[in-house]
N, C-alpha and C positions, 0 to 999 in steps of 0.2 A: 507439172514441172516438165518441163521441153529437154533438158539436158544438150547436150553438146549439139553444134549447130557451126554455120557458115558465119563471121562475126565474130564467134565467141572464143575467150581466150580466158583460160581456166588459169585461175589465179594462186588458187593452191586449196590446202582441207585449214579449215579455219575450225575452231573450237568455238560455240558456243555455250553461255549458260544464260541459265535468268540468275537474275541479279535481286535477291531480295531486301526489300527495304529494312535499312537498320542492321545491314552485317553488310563486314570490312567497306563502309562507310558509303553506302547507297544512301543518297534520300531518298530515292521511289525507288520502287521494285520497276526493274526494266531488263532490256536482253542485251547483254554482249555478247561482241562477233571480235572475237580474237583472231586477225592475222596481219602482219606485218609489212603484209603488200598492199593493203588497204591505207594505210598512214603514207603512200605516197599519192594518195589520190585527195584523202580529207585528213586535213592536219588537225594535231589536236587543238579542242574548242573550237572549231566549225559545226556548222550544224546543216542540216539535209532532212528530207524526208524518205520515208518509208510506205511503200505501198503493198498491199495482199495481192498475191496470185494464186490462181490454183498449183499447189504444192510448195509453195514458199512465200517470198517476199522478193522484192526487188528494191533497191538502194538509187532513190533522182538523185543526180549531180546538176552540181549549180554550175555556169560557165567556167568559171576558174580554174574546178574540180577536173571539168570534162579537158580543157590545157593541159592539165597536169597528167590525166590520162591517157591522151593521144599525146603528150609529147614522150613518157615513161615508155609506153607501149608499142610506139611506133615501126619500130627495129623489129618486134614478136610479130606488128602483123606485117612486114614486107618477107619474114620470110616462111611466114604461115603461107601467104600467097604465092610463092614461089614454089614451095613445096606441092599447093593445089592443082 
């Protein structure tokens, strides 16, 4: 895991859990990422992939996604750059 960098803009502490099949209404067992700055980038029922790194995982965004997030974000990183 790389942790804080040039680029990156920390979105906040999200809660995780696994989610298993057959309680409070999973049909598979899978992992939720609980945080609320995330549903302005992938709205609900979109879908995305997921890929492995070493010490985590990373989140592809589709075009749309990546709009939504450079146009959300943009204000965070002019004045992250200013600050730099």
């Amino acid at each position: 895991m790389s942790g804080e960098g040039e680029g990156k803009i920390k979105l906040g502490k999200a809660d995780v859990y696994i989610h298993i099949k057959g309680k409070s209404n999973a049909r598979i067992t899978h992992i939720d990422i609980e945080l609320d700055e995330l549903n302005k980038i992938i709205k609900d029922g979109e879908s995305t992939y997921v890929g492995g790194k070493s010490g985590g995982v990373f989140i592809g965004l589709k075009k749309e996604m990546i709009k939504r997030i450079e146009n959300s974000l943009s204000l965070k990183l002019q004045k992250k750059k200013q600050k730099g």
